[in-house]
C-alpha positions as CSV (number, residue, x, y, z in Angstrom):
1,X,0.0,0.0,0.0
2,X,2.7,2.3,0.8
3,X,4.2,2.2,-2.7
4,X,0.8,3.1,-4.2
5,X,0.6,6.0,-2.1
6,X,4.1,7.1,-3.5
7,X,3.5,6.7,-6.5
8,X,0.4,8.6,-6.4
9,X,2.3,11.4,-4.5
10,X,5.2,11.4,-7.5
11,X,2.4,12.3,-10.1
12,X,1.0,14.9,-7.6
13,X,4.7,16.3,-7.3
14,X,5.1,16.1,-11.1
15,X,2.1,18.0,-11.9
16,X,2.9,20.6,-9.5
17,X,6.4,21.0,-10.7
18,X,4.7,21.8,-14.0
19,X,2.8,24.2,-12.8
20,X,5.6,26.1,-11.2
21,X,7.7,26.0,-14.1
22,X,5.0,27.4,-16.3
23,X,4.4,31.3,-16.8
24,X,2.0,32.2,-19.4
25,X,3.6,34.9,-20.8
26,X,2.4,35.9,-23.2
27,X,3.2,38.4,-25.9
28,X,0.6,41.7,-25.5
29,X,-1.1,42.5,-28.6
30,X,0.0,46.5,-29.3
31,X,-2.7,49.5,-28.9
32,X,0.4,51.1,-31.6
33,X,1.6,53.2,-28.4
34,X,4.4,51.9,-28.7
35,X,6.1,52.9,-32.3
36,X,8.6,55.3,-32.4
37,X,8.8,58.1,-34.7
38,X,12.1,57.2,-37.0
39,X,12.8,54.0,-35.8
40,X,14.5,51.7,-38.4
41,X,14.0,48.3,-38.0
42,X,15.7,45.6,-39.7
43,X,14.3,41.8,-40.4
44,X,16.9,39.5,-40.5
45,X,16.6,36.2,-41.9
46,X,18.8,33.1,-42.4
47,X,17.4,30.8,-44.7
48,X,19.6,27.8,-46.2
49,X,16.8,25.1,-48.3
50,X,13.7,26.8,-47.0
51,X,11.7,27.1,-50.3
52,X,8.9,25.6,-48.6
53,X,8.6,28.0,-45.2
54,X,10.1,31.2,-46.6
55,X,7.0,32.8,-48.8
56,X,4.6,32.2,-45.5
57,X,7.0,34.5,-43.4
58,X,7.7,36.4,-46.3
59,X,3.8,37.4,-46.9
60,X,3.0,37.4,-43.4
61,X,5.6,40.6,-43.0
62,X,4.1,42.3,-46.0
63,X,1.0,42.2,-44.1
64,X,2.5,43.5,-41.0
65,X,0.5,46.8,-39.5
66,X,4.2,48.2,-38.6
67,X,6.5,47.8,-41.8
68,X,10.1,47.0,-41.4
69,X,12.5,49.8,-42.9
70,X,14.4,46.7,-44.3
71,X,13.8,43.1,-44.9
72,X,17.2,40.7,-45.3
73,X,17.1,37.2,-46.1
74,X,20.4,35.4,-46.5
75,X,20.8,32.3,-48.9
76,X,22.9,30.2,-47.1
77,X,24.4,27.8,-49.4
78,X,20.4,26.4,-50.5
79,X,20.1,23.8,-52.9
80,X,16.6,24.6,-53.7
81,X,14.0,27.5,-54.8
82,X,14.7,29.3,-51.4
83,X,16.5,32.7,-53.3
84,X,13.6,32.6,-56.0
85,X,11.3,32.5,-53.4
86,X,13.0,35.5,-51.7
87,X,13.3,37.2,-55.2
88,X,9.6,37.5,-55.5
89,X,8.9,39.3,-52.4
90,X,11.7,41.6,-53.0
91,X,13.2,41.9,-50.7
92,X,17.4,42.1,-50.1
93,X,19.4,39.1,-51.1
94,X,22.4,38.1,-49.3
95,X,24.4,35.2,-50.4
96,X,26.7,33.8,-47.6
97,X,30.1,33.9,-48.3
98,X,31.7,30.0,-47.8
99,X,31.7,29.4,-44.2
100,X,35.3,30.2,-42.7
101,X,36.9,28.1,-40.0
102,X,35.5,28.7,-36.5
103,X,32.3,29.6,-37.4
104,X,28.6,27.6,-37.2
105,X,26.1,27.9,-40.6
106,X,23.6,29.9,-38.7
107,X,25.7,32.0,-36.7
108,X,27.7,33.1,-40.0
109,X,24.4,33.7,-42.0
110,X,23.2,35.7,-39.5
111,X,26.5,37.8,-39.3
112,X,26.1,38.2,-42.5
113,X,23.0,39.7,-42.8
114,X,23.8,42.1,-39.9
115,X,26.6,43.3,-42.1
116,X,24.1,44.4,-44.2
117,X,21.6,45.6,-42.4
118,X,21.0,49.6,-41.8
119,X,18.2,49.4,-38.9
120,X,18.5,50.6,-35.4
121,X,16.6,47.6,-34.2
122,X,16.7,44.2,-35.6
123,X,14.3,41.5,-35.5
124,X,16.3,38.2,-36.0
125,X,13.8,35.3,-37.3
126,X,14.1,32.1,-38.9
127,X,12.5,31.1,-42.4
128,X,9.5,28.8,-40.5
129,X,8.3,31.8,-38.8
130,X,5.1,33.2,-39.2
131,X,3.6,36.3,-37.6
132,X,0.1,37.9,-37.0
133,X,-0.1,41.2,-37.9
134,X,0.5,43.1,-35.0
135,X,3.0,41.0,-34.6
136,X,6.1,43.1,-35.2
137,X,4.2,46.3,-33.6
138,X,3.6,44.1,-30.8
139,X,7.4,43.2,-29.6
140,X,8.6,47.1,-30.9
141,X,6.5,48.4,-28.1
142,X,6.9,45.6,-26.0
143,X,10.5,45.4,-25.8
144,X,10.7,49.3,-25.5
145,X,8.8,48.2,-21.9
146,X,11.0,45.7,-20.8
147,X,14.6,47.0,-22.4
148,X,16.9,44.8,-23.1
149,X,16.7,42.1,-25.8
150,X,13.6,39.9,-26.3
151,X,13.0,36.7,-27.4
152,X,10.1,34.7,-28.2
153,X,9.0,30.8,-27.8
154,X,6.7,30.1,-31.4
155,X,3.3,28.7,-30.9
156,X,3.9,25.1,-32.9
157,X,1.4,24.6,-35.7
158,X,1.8,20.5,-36.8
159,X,0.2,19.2,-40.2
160,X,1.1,15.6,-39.8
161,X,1.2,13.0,-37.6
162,X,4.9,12.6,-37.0
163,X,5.2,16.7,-36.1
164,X,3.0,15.7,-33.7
165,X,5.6,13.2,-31.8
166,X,7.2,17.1,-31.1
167,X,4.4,17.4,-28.1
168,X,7.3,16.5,-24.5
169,X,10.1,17.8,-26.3
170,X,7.6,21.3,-27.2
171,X,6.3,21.3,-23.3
172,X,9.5,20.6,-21.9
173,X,11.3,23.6,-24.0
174,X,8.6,25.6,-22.9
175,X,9.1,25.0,-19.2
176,X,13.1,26.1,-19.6
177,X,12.4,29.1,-20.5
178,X,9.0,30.1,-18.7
179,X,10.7,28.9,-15.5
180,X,10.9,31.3,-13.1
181,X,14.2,30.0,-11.9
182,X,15.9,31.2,-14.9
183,X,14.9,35.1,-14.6
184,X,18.2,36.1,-12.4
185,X,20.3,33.0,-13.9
186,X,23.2,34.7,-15.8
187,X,23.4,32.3,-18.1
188,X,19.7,32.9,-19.4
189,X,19.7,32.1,-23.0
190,X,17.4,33.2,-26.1
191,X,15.0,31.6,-27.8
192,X,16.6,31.9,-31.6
193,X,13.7,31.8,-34.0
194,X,12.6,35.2,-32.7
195,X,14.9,37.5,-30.8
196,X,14.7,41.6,-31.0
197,X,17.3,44.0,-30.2
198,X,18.5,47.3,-30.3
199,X,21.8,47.5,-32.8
200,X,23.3,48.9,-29.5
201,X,23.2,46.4,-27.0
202,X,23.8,43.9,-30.3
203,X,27.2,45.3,-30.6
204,X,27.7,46.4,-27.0
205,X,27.7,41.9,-27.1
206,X,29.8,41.2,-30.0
207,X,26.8,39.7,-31.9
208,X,26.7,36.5,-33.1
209,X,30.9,36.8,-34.2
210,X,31.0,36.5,-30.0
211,X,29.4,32.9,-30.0
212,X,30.3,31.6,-33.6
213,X,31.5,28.5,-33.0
214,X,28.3,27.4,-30.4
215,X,26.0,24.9,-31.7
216,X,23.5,26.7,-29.0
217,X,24.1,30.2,-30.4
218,X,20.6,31.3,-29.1
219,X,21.7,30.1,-25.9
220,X,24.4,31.0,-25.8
221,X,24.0,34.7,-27.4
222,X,21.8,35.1,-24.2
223,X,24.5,34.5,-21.9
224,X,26.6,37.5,-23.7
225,X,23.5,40.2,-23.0
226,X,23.3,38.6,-19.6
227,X,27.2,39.1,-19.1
228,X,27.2,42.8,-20.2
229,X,24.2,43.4,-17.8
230,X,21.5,43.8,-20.6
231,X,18.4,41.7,-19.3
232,X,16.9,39.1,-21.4
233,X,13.2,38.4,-21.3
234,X,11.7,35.7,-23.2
235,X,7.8,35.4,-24.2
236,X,5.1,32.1,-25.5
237,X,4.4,33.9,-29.2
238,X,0.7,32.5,-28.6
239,X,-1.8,34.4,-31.4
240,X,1.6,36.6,-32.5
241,X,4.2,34.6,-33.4
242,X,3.9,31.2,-34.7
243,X,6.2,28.2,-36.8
244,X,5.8,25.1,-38.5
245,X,9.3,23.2,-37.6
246,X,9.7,20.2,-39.3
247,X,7.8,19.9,-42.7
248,X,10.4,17.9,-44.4
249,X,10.2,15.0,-42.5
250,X,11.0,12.9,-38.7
251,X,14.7,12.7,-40.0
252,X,14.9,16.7,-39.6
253,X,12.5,16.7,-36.3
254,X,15.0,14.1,-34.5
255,X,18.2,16.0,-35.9
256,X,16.7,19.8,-34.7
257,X,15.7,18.6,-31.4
258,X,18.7,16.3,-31.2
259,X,21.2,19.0,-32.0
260,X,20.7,20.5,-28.7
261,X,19.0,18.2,-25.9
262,X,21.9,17.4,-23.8
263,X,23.8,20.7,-24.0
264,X,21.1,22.8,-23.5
265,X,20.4,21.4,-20.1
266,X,24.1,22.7,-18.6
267,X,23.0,26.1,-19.2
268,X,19.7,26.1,-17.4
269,X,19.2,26.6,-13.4
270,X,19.6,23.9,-11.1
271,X,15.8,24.2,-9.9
272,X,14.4,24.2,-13.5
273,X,16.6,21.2,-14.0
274,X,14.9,19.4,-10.6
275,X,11.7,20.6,-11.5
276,X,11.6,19.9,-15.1
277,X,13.1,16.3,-14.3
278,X,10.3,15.6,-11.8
279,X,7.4,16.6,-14.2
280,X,9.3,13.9,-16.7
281,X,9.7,11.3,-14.1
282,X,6.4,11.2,-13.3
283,X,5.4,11.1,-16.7
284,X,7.3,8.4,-17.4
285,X,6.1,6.3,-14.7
286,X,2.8,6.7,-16.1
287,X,3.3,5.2,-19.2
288,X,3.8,2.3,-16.9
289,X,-0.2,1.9,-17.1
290,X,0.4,0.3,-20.8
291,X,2.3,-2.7,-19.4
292,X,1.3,-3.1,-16.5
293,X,-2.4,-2.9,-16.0
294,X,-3.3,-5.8,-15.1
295,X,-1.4,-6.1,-12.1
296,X,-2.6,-4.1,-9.0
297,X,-0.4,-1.0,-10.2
298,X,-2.7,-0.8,-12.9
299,X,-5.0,1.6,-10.9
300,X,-2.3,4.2,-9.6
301,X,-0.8,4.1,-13.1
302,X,-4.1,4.9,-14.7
303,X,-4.6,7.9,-12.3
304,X,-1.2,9.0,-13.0
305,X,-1.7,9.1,-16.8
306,X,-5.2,10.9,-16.5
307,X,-3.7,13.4,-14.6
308,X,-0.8,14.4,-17.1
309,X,-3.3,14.0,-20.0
310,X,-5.7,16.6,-18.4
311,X,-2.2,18.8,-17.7
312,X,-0.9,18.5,-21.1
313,X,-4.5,19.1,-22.5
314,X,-4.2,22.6,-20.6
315,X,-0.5,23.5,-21.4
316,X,-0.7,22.7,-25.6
317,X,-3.4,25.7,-25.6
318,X,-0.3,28.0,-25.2
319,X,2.2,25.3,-26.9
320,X,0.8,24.2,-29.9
321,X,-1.5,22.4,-32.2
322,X,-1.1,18.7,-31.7
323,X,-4.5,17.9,-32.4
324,X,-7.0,15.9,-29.9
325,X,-5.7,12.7,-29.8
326,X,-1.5,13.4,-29.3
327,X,-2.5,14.2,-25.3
328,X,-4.2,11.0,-24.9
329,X,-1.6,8.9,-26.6
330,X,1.1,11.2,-25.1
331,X,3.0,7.9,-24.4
332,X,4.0,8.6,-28.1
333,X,6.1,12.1,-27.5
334,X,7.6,10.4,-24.7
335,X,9.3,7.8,-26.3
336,X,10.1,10.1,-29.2
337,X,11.6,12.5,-26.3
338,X,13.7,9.6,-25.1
339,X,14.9,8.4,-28.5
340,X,16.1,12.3,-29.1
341,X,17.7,12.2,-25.8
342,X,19.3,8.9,-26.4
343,X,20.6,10.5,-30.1
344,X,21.7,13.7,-28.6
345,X,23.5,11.9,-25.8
346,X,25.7,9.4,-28.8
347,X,26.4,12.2,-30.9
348,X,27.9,14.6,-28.1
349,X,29.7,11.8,-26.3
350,X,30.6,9.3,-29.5
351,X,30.5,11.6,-32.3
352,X,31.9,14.4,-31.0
353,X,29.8,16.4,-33.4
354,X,25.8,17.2,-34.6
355,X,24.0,17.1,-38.1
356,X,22.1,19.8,-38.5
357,X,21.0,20.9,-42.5
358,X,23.3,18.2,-43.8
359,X,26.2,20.1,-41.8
360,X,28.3,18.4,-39.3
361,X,29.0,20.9,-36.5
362,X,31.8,19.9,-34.0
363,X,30.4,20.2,-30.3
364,X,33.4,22.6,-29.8
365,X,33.0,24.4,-33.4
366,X,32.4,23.8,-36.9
367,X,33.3,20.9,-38.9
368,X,32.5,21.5,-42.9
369,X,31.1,17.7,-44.3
């Protein structure tokens, strides 16, 4: 009886670690109060075989109530469509010089397009991006609230089933940077699919050229504002800003998420850490109710997996779109979670390097294929 009772008390714990870990914080939708007269702000985006994503960003920023002074997207080596695609929106083409020694794909591409770019502010965003149309109004005003740099955690639109499988590894992300735990931890990272900064406190930081060799360069770039005293704030993009990750395919959903699962948990606070592991644990031991059900754990296991279905039922209203039946089969995203965990972990500690965009980047710099 007394092991029933624990294990009823370790989903209890779980769910409540969840709930202290989440902060919806969401992004406010502007009342235009906050544009300022002259401002010049710059879009930045890296884009290497994004055909596919790039025109929905693309046509969401020409829809934009606030329009950027300047719109950059650099080609980064694509094998596809991606600079037509650019090309028709007209907007400034970049193409990325070869990638020198030292230096990540993304971190270079991004470089890059600062190089270009004549704004005061800059609005960093990757090609899957897509944005309401307050959107860009909306972090303008409320960065100039906050000060410092800004970042924002995408609201996950999935199409197919195997997006879907990104449900844990979603929640869990979501947690690290919600938690409060990480508001005073001076390595606070970005979230690098949508970050906006002044072009001050960008090269107060060194930019991206200060973190070129990082595989976490979001991360990572945080850490640099942190370090120079600049505060970093980080939103859920909820009804503002939204992405679809992984339309080409699982192969590309286990290599993103596996490119940074096991480092990005050395740069997180110890309590998120605890907490975050707790919610898993108990989650985990829920599963438990799929082999084991009937044997008289059957019952506690049951109770356990209800509860995180009704929890996760709540959270993916702020996470994503996974559709109705991912939270009742969330058994799925867990193994998916521990098979990216279990990827992350070999190429870190065997391979010495990740695949990301059919690059090989060495876990202490860049390795060209």
């Amino acid at each position: 009886m007394g092991l029933y009772l624990f294990l009823y008390l370790l989903f209890v714990i779980g769910i409540l670690s969840g709930i202290v870990l989440f902060r919806k914080n969401q992004v406010p939708r502007s009342d235009g109060a906050g544009r300022q007269a002259g401002a010049k702000l710059s879009v930045i985006i890296p884009a290497r075989n994004e055909e596919k994503n790039l025109a929905f960003l693309l046509e969401s920023l020409r829809a934009q109530s606030l329009q950027p002074h300047e719109i950059i997207v650099v080609d980064d080596g694509s094998q596809d469509r991606t600079r037509d695609v650019a090309a028709g929106f007209g907007v400034t083409i970049v193409q990325n010089p070869p990638l020198p020694p030292g230096w990540t794909g993304k971190t270079w591409a991004v470089w890059n397009g600062y190089l270009h770019a004549s704004g005061d502010t800059f609005v960093f965003l990757d090609a899957d991006i897509r944005l309401s149309p307050h959107a860009l109004d909306s972090l303008l005003q409320l960065r100039s609230r906050t000060g410092g740099v800004i970042s924002v955690v995408p609201f996950h639109h999935t199409e197919k089933f195997y997006e879907r499988l990104a449900l844990i590894p979603n929640i869990l992300g979501v947690f690290a940077f919600t938690s409060p735990f990480e508001r005073r931890n001076l390595r606070k990272g970005l979230y690098g699919s949508c970050i906006l900064t002044t072009r001050q406190d960008y090269e107060q930081v060194g930019g991206h050229s200060s973190i070129r060799s990082e595989i976490l360069d979001d991360l990572n770039l945080g850490a640099k504002y942190m370090e120079a005293g600049i505060d970093v704030t980080n939103f859920i993009g909820r009804g503002m800003v939204s992405f679809r990750m992984y339309p080409h395919g699982i192969k590309s959903e286990l290599q993103g998420f596996g490119k940074g699962a096991v480092l990005s948990t050395a740069k997180l606070s110890p309590w998120t850490i605890v907490l975050i592991a707790l919610w898993f644990i108990g989650l985990v031991c829920s599963a438990g109710t799929y082999f084991l059900w009937n044997t008289p754990w059957g019952i506690p296991l049951l109770a356990g997996y209800l509860l995180y279905m009704a929890h996760i039922g709540y959270l993916i209203k702020n996470v994503g779109k996974f559709g109705l039946v991912m939270p009742v089969l969330h058994i799925l995203s867990t193994i998916f979670f521990l098979v990216v965990m279990l990827y992350s972990a070999y190429q870190v500690m065997f391979l010495g390097h990740v695949m990301w965009k059919d690059r090989a980047v060495d876990v202490g710099g860049h390795r060209e294929p």
